[in-house]
Each structure stands twice: as C-alpha cells, then as structure tokens.
N, C-alpha and C positions, 0 to 999 in steps of 0.2 A: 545429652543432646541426641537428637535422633540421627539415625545412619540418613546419609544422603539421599533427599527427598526424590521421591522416586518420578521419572521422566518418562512421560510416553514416548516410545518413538513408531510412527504407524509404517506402514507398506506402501502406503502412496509418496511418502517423502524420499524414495527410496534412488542414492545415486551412486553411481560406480565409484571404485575408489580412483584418487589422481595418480595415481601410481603401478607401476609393475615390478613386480621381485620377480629377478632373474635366478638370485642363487642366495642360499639363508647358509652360514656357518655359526653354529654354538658352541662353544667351551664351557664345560662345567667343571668347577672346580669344589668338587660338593664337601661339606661341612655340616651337622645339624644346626645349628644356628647362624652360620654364616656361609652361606654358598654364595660361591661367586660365579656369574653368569657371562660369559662375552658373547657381545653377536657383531657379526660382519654380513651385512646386508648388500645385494648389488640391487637400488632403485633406478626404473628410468622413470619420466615423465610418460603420462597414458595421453596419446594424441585425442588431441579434442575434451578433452575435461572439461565439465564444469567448472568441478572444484578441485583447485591445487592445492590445496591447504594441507601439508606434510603434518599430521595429526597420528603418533603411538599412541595405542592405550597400554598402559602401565597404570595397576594397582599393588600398592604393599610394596613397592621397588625404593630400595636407596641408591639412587645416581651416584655409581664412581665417578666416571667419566663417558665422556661421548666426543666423536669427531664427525666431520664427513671430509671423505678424500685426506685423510691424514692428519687434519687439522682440527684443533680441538675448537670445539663449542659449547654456548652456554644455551640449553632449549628452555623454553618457559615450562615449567611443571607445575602440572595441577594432581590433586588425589585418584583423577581419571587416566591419568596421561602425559605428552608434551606436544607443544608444538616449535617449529623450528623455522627458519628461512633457512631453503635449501636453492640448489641450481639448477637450470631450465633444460638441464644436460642430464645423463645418464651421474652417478655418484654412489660411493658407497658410505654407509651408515656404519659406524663404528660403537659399540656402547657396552658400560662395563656397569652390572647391577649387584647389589647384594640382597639375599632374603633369606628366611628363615624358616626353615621347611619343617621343626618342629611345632613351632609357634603356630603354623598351620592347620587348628580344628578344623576347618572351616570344610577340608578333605577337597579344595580345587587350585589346581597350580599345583606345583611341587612341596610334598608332603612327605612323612612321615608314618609309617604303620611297623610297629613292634620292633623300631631299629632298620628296616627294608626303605628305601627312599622310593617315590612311585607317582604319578602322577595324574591327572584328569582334567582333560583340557576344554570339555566340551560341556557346556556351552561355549564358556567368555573366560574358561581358566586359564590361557594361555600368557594373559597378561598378565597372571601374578606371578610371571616366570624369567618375562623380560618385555623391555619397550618394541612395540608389536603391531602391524596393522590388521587384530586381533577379530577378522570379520569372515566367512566363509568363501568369500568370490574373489579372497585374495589366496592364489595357489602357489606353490612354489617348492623348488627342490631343496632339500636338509640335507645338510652333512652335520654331524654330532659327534663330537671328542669329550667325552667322561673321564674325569681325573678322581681317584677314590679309591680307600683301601678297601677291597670287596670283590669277591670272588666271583660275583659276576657283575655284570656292567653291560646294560640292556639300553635300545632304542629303534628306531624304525631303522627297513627296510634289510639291508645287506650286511657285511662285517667287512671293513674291511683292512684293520689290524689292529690285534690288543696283544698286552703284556705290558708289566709294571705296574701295576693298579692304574692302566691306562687301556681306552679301547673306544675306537673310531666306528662309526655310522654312517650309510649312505644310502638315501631311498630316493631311487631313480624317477620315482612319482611323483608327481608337483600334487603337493595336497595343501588345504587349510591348516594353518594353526591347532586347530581343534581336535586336528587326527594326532599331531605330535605326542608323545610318550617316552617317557625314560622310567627305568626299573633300576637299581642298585642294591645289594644285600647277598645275605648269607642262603643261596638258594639251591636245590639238587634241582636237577633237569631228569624229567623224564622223555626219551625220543622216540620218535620215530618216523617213519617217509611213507611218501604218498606218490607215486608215476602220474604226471598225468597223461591227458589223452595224445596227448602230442609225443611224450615220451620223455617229458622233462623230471627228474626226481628232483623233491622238494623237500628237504629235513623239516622236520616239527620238532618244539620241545613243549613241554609244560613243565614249568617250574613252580617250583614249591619249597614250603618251610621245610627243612629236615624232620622225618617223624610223620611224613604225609606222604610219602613215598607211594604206599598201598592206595590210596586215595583216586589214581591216576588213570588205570587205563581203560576205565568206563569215557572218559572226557578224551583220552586220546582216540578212541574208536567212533564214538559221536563225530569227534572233527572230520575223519577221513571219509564219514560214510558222509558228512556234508558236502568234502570236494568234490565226491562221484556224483552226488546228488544235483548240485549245480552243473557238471557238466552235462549230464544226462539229459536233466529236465530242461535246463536253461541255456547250455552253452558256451556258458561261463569256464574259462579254466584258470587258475590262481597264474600269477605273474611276478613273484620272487620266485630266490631259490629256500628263501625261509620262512617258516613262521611258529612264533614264540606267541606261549602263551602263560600269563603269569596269575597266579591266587594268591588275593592283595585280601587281609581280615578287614582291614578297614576302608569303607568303600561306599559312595552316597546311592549306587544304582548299583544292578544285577552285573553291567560289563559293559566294554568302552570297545570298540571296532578299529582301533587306531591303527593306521597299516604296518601290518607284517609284525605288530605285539598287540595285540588283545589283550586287557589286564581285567580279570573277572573277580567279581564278589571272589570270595572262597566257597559261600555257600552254595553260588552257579557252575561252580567244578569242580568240586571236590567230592567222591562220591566211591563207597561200598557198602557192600548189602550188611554191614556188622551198623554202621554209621547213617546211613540213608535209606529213606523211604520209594516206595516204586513213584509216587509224585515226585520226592525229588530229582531221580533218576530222571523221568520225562521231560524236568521242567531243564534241568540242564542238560543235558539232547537238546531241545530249541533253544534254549540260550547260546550253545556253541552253535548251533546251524546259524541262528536270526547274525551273531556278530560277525563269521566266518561271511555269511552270504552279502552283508555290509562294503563286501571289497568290491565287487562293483556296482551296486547299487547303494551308492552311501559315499565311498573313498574315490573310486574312478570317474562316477560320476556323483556328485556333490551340489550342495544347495546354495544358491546364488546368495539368499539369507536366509536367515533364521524365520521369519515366514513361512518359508517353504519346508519346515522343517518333517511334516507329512510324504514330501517326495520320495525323503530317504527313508523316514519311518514307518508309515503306512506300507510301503511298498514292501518294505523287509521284513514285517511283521506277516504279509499276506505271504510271502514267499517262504517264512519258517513254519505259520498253519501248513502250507503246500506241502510240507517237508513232514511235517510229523503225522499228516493225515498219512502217506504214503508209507510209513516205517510205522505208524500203531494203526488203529481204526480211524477208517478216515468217519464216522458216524456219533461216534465217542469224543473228536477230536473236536465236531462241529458242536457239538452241544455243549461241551465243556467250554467253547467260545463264546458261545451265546449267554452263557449263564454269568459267564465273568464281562461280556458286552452292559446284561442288563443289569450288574451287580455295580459297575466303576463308572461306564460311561452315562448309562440313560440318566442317574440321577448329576452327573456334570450338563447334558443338556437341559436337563428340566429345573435345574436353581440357578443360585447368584453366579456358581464360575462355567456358564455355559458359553464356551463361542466356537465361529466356525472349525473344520478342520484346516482349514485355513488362518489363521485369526489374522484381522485386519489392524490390530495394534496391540504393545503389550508394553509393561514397565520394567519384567524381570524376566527373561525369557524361561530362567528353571522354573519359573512355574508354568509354561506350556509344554513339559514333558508330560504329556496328559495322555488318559485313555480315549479323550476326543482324537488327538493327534496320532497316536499309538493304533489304538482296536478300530475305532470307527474310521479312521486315513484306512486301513486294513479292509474293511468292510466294503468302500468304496472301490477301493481295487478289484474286490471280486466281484462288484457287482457289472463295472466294466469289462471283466472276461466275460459274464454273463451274458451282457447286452451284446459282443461282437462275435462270440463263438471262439474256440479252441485256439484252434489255426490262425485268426485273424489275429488272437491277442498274440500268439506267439509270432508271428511277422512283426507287427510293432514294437514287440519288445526287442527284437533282432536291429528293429530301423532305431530307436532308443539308444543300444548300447554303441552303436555303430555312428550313430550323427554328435551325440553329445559325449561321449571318450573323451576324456581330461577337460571336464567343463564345467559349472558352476550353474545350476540352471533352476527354472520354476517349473509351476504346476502347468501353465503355458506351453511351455515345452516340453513337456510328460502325454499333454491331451492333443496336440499336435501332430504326434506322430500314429494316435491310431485316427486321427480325423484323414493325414495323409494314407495311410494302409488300408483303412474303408472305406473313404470317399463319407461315414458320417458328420452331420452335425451336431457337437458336442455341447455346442453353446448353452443348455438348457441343462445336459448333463454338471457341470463344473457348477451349479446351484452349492451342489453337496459338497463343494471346497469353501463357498461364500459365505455358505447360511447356517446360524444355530439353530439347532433344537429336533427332536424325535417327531418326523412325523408321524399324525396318528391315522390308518389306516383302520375303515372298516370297508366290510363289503355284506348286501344283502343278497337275496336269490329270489327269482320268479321263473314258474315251471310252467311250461303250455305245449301239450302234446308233444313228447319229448326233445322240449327246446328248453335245456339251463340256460340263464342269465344270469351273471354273475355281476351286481351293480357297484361298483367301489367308488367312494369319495377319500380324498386325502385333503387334511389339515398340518399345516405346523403352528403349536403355539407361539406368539412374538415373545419376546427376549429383551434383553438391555442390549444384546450382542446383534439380534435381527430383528425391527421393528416390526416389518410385513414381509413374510415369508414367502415364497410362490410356491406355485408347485414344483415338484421335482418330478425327474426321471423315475421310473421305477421299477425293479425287474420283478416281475410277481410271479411263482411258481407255480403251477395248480396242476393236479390231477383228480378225478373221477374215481369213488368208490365204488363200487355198485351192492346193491341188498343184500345177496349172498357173498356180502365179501371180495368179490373178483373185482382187480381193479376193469377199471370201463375205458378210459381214456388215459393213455400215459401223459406224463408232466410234460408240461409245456409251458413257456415263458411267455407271459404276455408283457406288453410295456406300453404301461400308463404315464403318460403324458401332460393328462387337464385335472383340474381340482375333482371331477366328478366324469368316470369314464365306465362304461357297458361292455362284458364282453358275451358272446354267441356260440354256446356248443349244439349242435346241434344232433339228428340223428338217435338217442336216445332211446330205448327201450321203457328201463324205467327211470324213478329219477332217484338220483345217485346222490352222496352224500360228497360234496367240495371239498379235497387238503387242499385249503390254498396256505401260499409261503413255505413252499415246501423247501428243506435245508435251508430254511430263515434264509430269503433270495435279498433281503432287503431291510436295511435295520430300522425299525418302524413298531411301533405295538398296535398289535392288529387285533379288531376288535370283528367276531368274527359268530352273526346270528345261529350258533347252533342249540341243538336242546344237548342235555346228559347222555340220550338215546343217541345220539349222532356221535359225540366225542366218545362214549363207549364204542361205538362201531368203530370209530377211527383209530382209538386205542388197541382193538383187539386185531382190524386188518390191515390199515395203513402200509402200504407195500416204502414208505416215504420213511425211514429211520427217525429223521428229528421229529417231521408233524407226529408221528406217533410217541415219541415220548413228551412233545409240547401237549396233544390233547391228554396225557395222564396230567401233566404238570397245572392243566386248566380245569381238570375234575378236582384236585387238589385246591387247588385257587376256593374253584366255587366252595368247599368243603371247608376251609378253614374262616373264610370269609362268613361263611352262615353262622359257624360256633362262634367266633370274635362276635357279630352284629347280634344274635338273635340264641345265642347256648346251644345251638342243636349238637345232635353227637354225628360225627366222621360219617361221610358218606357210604353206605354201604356199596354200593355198585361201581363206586372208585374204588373201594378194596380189592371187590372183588376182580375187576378189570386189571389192578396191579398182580394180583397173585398169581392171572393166568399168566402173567408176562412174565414173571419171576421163576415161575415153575417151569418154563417152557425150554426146555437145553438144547433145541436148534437154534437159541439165540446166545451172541455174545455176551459171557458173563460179566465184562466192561461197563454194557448197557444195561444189563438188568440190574447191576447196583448202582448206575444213574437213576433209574425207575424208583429206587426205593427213596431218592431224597426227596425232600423238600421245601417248596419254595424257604428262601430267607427270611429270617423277621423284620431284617429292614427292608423284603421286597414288599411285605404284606402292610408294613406301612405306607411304601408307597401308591401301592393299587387302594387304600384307606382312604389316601388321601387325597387321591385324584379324584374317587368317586363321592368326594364333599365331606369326609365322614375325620373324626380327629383318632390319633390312632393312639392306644393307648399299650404300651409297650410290655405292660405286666399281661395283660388280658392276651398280647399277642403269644407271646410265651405261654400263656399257660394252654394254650388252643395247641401251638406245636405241641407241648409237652403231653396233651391229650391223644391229639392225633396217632403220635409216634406211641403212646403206649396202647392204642385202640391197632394198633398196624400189629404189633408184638404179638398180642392177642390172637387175631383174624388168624396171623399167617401162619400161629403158634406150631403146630403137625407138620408143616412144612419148611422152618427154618432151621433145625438141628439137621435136615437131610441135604440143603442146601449149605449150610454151614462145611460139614462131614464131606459133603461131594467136591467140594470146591477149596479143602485146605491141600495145600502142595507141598507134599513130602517130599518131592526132588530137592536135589543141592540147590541152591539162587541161582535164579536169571531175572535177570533188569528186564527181561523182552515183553512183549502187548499180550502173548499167553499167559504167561503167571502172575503177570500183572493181574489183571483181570479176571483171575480166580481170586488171589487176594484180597481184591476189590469188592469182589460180592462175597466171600467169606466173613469176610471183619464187618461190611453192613449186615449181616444176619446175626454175628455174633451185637452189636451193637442193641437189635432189638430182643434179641436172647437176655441178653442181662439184666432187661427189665422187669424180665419174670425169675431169673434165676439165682439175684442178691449178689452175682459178678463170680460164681463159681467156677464157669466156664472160661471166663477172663482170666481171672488167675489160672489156669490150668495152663494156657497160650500163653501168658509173661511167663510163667518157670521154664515153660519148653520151645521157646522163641531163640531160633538162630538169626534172627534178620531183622532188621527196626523196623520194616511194614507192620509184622507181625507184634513186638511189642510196644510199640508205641501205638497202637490201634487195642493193646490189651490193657495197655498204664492207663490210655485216655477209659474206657470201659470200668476202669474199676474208679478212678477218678470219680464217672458219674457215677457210679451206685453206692457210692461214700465209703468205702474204705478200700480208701489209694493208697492212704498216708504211709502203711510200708512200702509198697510199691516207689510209690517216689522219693521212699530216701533210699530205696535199693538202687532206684534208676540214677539218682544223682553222686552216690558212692560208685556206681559203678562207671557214669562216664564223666564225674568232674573233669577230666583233662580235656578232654573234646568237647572245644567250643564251639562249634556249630550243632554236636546234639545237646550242648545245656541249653542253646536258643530252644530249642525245640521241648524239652523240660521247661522252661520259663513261660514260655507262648501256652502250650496244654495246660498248664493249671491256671489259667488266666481264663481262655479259652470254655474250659469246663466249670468254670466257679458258678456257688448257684447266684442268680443275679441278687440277693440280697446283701453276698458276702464280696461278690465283687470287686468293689472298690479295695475295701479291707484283703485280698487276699494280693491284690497289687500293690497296694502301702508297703503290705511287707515283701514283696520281693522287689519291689525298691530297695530294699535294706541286707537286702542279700550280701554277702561282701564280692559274688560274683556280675552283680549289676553293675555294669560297666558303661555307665550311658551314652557316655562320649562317643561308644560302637554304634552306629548307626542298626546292625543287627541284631545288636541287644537291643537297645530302645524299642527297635520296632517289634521284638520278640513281646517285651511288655507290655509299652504303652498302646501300640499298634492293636494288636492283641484285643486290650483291653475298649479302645476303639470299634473293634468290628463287634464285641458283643452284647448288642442291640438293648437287652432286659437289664445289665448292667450298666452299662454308660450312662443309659439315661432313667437310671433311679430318680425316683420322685424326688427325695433330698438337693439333687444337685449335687452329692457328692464326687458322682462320676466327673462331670462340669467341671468343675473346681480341681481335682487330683490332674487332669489333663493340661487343663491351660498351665496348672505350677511346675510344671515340667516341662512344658512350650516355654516359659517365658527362661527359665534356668539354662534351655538348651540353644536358642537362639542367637545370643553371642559367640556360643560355640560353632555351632552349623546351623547358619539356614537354612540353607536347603532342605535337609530334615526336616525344619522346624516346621517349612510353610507346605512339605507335603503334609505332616500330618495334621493341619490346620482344616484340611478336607472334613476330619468327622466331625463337624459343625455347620457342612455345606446344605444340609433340609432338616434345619433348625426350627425353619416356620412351617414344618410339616406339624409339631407339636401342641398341646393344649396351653394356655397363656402363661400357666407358671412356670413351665420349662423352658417355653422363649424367652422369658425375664430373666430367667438365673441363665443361658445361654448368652444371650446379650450381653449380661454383665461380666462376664468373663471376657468374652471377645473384647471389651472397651478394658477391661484389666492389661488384657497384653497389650492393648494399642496403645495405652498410657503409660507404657514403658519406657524410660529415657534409652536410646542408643537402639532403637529396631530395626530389625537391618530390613534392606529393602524388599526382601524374598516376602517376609511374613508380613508386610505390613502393607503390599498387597492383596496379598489373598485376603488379610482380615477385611480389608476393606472392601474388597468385593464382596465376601460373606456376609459381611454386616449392615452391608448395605440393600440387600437384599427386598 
C-alpha cells in the first residue's frame, strides 16, 4: 500500500497556530530501540484565534501516556498526530513517548549513526521525536535532560549540570522545533574561544569520532574567522556562552544550523591537506560560515512557514558568497556561482520541478530544499543590494534585525523594511519571490553619431508554476569597451522595468563594444548580438572579471555547437583568445584555470535544445572530448611552463594562493596527459603530499587508461577513511568511458565497501553516475534502468535521498523519442511501487508529468 497520499497544503490557507508555548521540558531517556521521551509543555490559549483545535503532530510515536494539569487523558491519535479537548485557560501538556532511533533509516527525528545518537529536525523531523506543534512560528524556550551511558551528552543552548550519565540543557532562545538537536556518543571535543566585540569569551568545541582528532583545526579557524566576519561585515555578535559543533557520518544534507549545536556532514568538516581537496577545504569554510551565520538570520529570526523558507535561505547563502568572496577571490567566487546557478537551478526553472523562489504550495516540503530556494533566493538578494546601494542595504538590514529579533516572519517583512529605509517601491520587485522561470533577456544596439543605444526586451517562459509571467525588475550591469581596448564608460546599473526598455549613452567618440551583465547583475540568460570579433575583444580587454571569462565561455559555446551541428573543428580565435589569458601572470591563477574549462555536456544539451535542435549525448561528448584534445594540442609549448610555474613545493596551505596555483597546475596537467600517455601524472601520484595533488593525478591516469594500479594503490592506502573512499568511488564513476559506464557502477555497487544506506556513499556512486551526462543516458537505457533499481531499493529507507536524486530525470523531454520511452518507463516502475513514500512520489509526479 502506498505511503500516505500526499496533501497539498498552499500559503494562502495559511493560519496562526491557537496556541502559545511558554516553556518546553524534555527527558530523554535514550535506548537504541527504545527511547523514552517526556515533555512538559506550558500552553495558553492565543487571543483571537481562529482555530483552537489543540492538534500535535506526532509521527513513528507509541503513546505511553499523556495528561494535562496532572490528569491523565485519552487524545485521538492518528498516524499524523492527536487531537485532544483542552482548557480555555493556560494548562500544561504532560506526554510520555517511545521510539526507536535505530530503526531510524529514514535519518529525520532521532537517529542513529555508527552507535552516536544525533538528530535533524528540519524540516518536519521534530515529530518523530515527540507530540509537537511541529511548525516554524511556533517558538519557545527548551530545557533538555539526557539520561545515557555516554560520555558526552549534547543539546542546544547553555550546560547547566551533568554528571552520571546525566546532563541538563538550556537555551535561553525561544526557537522553532526545527532548530532542536541532541547528539549522544563516544566523542573527543576539539576547543577553542572566540572574544567577541563586546568582550564576551565564547568556548567552541568540535567534536568528533576518536581517530579524527587531526581533522579539526581547519573547521575550527573557518568558525572563528566567521564570528569576526559577521561582526565586522554585519553586526551581528554570537549570543551564548557556547558553541558545539558535531561530525555526524550519516547525514541527509551538508549541516543543520541548530542553535548553539550545528551537526555537519563529516564531509562538511572534517578536513587535512593528507585527506582533502583545496575544493573541499573551500566548500567547508562556507559551509561553517552559511550555518554559523544562520544564528541570526535563520535561528533569531525565523520563518513564519515553510514558505518562507527562502528568507532564511536565500539570505544566508548570499551572506556565505559575501563571506567567501572576501577571504578567496571575490571574481573566482562569482563565477563558480554562476556556473553551479546555470548547472542546478536554470534547468529546475525551465522543466517539470520549476516554481517560485517562493512556492505558492507544496506536498513534501523536503523537496523544496531546492537550488530555486537556495542559489536563486541568493541571487535575489544581491540583486536588491544592487538596486538600493551599499549603505541603504546595510541600514535595512540594521532596521531587519532590530524590528523582527525573536520572530517568525515572511518575505513581506524582509521587503518591508528596505521599502521603509528607501522610501522605494518594491511591489514589482517581489515578482522574483512569486514567479517561475529564467528570464530571457536580450539586447540589441543602434549607433548614430556617437550615441549607443542599447535596446533590451525581457521574456519569461510560462510554467505549470507561473502561467503568465510579467515583467521583472532588473539590475543590468554595463560598461563601454572602447577599440583600443580602453574601457570608455565604467559600469553602471541600469534598471529595467517594462517587457521592452531603451537605454542612451551618449558623448561617444567611437563606438565601443557593450559588457552588458557584468558580474551576472541578474540571473537571466542573456542573449547578446555580438560577432567573434567583439567577444574576442571582450575576452582579451574586458576590465569586468566575469563578462570576460562569460565571453570565453560563449566563443566556446559557439565552437562546440558548430562541431555538434555541422563537424567543424574548434574555433581557432577561441583558442587563441584562451591562451592569451592563460599565459598572462598578471592574472589570478584561480581564473585562468576557470578559463580553461568547459561548458557541461548537460549545459550544451540544453542550449540544443532550446534552440529546437535534439541533442544527442554521444556526439556531445565526443565534440568535448575533441575540443579538450584540439586545446592540449594549440597550447602544447605552453602547458609544461604553466604546469612547472605553478606546482607548490611549499609545506600545504588551504589559503586562495596555493589554491590557485594548484588549480591551474592539475588543469595543464589534465591537458598534458592527453599527449603524454599519463607520464607526467604518474610522476605527481608517487610524489603527492596532499589529495589536491593526488587525487587530480589518480583522476588523470584514470583518463588515459591505466589507473588501474593507481586505484588499488589509492584504495590500499586510504580504505579506513571514509570520506576519501567517497571520493575513490565518485572518480571512477566520474571518469568512466561512457560506454562502460553503467558496468563500471554495477560493480562498485558490489564493492563490500558500498554502503548505501550512507547517504554519502550513494551519492559518491549513484549521484556520480547521475551527473555523467554520455553515460547515464546510453542509448541502451541501461543507465535508466541501474538508477531507478536503486531509487526504488532506497526509498523505504530514505526519502529524502531518494527524491533528491529523482532530479536526474528532470529534462528527460529534452531527449530524442527512444530515450523519453525508456525514461518514462522507469519513472512509472517506481511510481508503481507499493508503499512510496511521499518525498518520491512527488517529484516523480511532477517529473513525469511534465
């Protein structure tokens, strides 16, 4: 029988709860199969309610007992919940539950990882933890008593006495459900303190499995440079005396913001240069900034519903870019935005799962942890500091923390206060919370006696999510090239308004070459009348970081598109254009191994297939795989010198310098190998102190076909470490040739280190195997077929997994008719599944429905 048929519930039905918690105490009496839960609730009546209906949601709960005011009762229980007749008076909730936090795949409510007890409340996990009014704009103060044999014994906020395999909690913060956490287990605490500006010292810990010890003080120095960082930039200064920080193996997201314990992947903090990559270093730096920076924008102030779930997301995601553009390149930072904006989000707007950054209704809310919600709620923030200037945004975000401190609030009350702080009209602005979909943005030029005209039209395609789309706000960036190179006009924001808008430079000399959208001002694909001649020029002067590596990125475009349509070989004047830029060591060598990649093959399907054309994924590959050896070739006299100039014999640093040599070292070494049978590669794996460095030579020999000792060197030498076998599993998946593909993930399916129930194994594999475009979607369908049998295997376990990776099926009808058939068919295999839980069995339906 299927999981419970899944319920819309929209934003316009949306009503306060009848209720107010005054004060929440829990008892846990932990067990792995039998934890016992008590809560002592103080509810009053919320004057003027609507609705009084005393409604817990409780899932997976066995009812001991329950009273109110001391006196026991019997509530109606449903598999959702109870309701009860309570008193028109203040009263307290009394309730005693069991659960079973091994039994727990499912990795929400209180769980189980490798014996450590741990938990994730967020979205809607808090009710499988106890009867709960399990919603965001219900707040309230914790107190937490932990009863367990375990050497430490974790939860929000304060300490305020342990001993005896016992130890009390208390967070002075009236928070949601959602932010709730408890940790239990065998763990070492790494410390340390942080003053802040006031002059308050703060302990930190990061705990960890024993044996991880060395793992730590990369994520401990990330954290602290994020306190300064918030208060510098923002204002913000932390508000306990503590903060714990835990690395949990088994985990459904990167990390949970929950106050005063953040519990992260392990893969999100766990980090040394023997073990991790300079990407992973990065990535976890913004992962501890985005959850740390979460305490006030997320925990202090909070979202009225899930809805709003953008206020706290969007906003926090544009404050950890803020964060990492200022500690690496902020030029490097923006582009690598972009590319993972056009790689996650454009194709969620342009198919079946596209809706606002807002969404107007949903059935499972884990599926609105989206890169809509995430990167483009992000996008829109910046484009608001855009449109109001520096100063203005930073007044509002002042009037922000200061009006809504300890409150539960919307997008209404986010656009509010810079309407109050400017005196603007937003109303036209907040489109971009309503409406689905990428607009497309072009603009033309007309010159007459040195007067540029710059003509733009904006369209958004309709949706299932937004029938008729209007126009939007738009911040459009431009500056003036001029002939010899010299810019003419610096960047200046224009802001378009109507479907079809003119703008007037005038004063002109001669006429100049347009960077419009400069630093992508506006997340939009901009379609933009230039010749080769022009984006060469822009490529070689562009005083604008992004537009100058966007127009390499669109000589590339035109370049692979011509070999896909028509067999021509690589554009010769794109080569040449890249090599100057690669050559050139007054620029950061971050960017110049940006410069050297190229577009995705699933981006080039989709520019295929917008422009009416069916894309055929072998033929896309093999154009990359032209390209990339026509590049190897060109730049051949100059890759061994850039290779050689830019390896780093110093001891390791995680910092945006060595990074960055690294970075265009192993891309020169990548097209080196193509001519030199992986000599050079193996050379770098025997003399590798740091995983950038060998996992960048494993992947190189990988390609050039003989890895195979390599990879049982690499797997003999870090079987124990499970976050570098992820990374062993994910590379050979990754590198396979697309023929063998499917077959080279069969068998590490069968690995005896495939673990699949790990969320970070699965995605190491099948994920993996998902993003690589020439194999997934073999002619056969066997890629098809290997994926859904492992969705449908894994869905009883974890949804949530399940129905994020339901996504690589989302531009299925991008395909030629035999691969939508054999697509189809598997999406209607899972849906004909008895017992599907409700995660996946919307997405397929939105997918499939398509």
């Amino acid at each position: 029988m299927r999981d419970a048929a899944p319920q819309t519930i929209y934003l316009a039905d949306y009503t306060p709860y009848g209720f107010i918690i005054d004060d929440v105490a829990l008892h846990f009496d932990l067990d792995p199969r039998k934890t016992r839960v008590k809560s002592r609730i103080s509810f009053r009546p919320t004057p003027d309610a609507s609705d009084k209906t005393f409604f817990l949601h409780g899932e997976n709960l066995s009812l001991v007992s329950a009273m109110i005011d001391g006196t026991p009762v019997s509530p109606e229980v449903t598999p959702q919940g109870l309701t009860c007749d309570v008193p028109d008076a203040p009263f307290v909730w009394e309730a005693e539950v069991e659960i079973d936090p091994m039994g727990n795949t499912a990795l929400e409510g209180l769980y189980m990882s490798n014996g450590m007890y741990c938990t994730q409340c967020e979205a809607e996990g808090f009710r499988k933890i106890t009867y709960y009014p399990d919603r965001p704009d219900v707040m309230a103060v914790f107190t937490v008593t932990i009863n367990g044999p375990h050497p430490v014994l974790l939860s929000n906020g304060n300490p305020v006495s342990s001993g005896n395999d016992t130890a009390e909690w208390r967070d002075p913060w009236p928070k949601p459900a959602y932010l709730f956490a408890l940790v239990a287990g065998d763990l070492v605490a790494h410390p340390g303190s942080f003053t802040t500006k006031s002059g308050r010292k703060v302990d930190l810990n990061l705990y960890v499995r024993p044996g991880d010890e060395g793992k730590c003080a990369f994520g401990m120095q990330a954290l602290k440079d994020s306190m300064k960082w918030d208060e510098d930039v923002y204002g913000r200064e932390y508000d306990l005396d503590l903060f714990n920080i835990v690395a949990v193996d088994d985990f459904n997201m990167g990390a949970m913001e929950n106050k005063g314990l953040n519990i992260f992947n392990s893969s999100a903090v766990l980090a040394s240069p023997e073990t991790s990559t300079d990407m992973n270093f990065e990535r976890i730096e913004a992962i501890i900034a985005h959850e740390y920076f979460h305490n006030w924008t997320g925990n202090r102030i909070t979202c009225r519903d899930w809805f709003q779930l953008c206020l706290k997301e969007g906003l926090t995601v544009y404050r950890d870019s803020q964060f990492t553009s200022d500690m690496r390149s902020a030029a490097v930072k923006r582009i690598g935005d972009v590319i993972d904006l056009r790689a996650r989000q454009f194709p969620e707007d342009q198919g079946p799962l596209a809706h606002p950054v807002r969404p107007e209704s949903f059935q499972e809310i884990n599926n609105f942890y989206t890169a809509t919600v995430y990167e483009k709620g992000a996008e829109v923030i910046g484009m608001l500091k855009l449109l109001v200037g520096d100063a203005a945004y930073s007044k509002a975000l002042d009037l922000y923390f200061d009006r809504h401190d300890g409150q539960a609030c919307t997008i209404e009350d986010w656009l509010q206060v810079f309407e109050d702080t400017t005196g603007r009209d937003l109303g036209q602005f907040k489109r971009w919370y309503s409406q689905a979909g990428t607009p497309q943005l072009s603009v033309t030029e007309s010159w007459d006696h040195g007067t540029l005209t710059l003509h733009f039209k904006q369209h958004t395609p309709a949706s299932a999510a937004t029938a008729d789309p209007q126009p939007y706000v738009l911040p459009i960036a431009v500056g003036l090239i001029g002939q010899d190179g010299d810019e003419v006009h610096e960047t200046t924001v224009l802001e378009m308004t109507q479907a079809e808008q003119s703008f007037v430079f005038d004063d002109l000399g001669t006429r100049p070459v347009a960077s419009v959208l400069r630093g992508f001002s506006a997340p939009v694909v901009l379609t933009q009348d230039l010749s080769d001649a022009d984006r060469a020029h822009l490529l070689a002067h562009d005083t604008d970081p992004f537009n100058r590596w966007e127009q390499g990125r669109m000589l590339a475009y035109g370049s692979l598109l011509a070999m896909i349509r028509e067999g021509k070989a690589p554009n010769k004047d794109w080569l040449a254009g890249i090599r100057a830029v690669i050559g050139d060591e007054t620029l950061d060598p971050a960017y110049r191994a940006l410069m050297l990649g190229l577009p995705s093959q699933s981006d080039l399907a989709r520019a295929l297939s917008e422009a009416g054309d069916t894309p055929d994924p072998d033929i896309i590959y093999a154009a990359t795989e032209a390209t990339r050896a026509a590049m190897a070739d060109a730049f051949a006299d100059l890759l061994p010198t850039l290779y050689r100039r830019h390896t780093v014999d110093a001891p390791f640093e995680p910092n945006a310098k060595q990074a960055g040599k690294r970075a265009l070292s192993n891309a020169a070494l990548s097209l080196l190998t193509r001519n030199d049978d992986g000599v050079l590669a193996q050379e770098q794996y025997d003399a590798a102190d740091n995983m950038t460095q060998q996992l960048s030579a494993l992947a190189n020999l990988v390609r050039a076909g003989r890895g195979n000792k390599a990879v049982e060197a690499f797997e003999a030498q870090w079987k124990a470490d499970r976050l570098v076998m992820d990374k062993w599993f994910g590379l050979q998946v990754m590198e396979a040739d697309p023929e063998d593909a499917h077959e080279v993930v069969e068998t590490l399916t069968k690995h005896p280190d495939f673990n699949w129930k790990n969320p970070n194994r699965f995605r190491a594999v099948l994920g993996a195997f998902a993003a690589h475009h020439a194999g997934f979607h073999h002619a056969s369908g066997a890629g098809y077929r290997l994926l859904a049998d492992w969705l449908i295997q894994l869905d009883p376990v974890n949804p949530q997994t399940t129905a994020r990776m339901c996504s690589a099926f989302q531009t299925w009808k991008r395909y030629d008719a035999d691969r939508q058939d054999m697509i189809k068919a598997e999406l209607d295999r899972i849906l004909s599944q008895p017992g599907l839980s409700r995660d996946t069995t919307e997405m397929l339906t939105r997918i499939r429905g398509a």
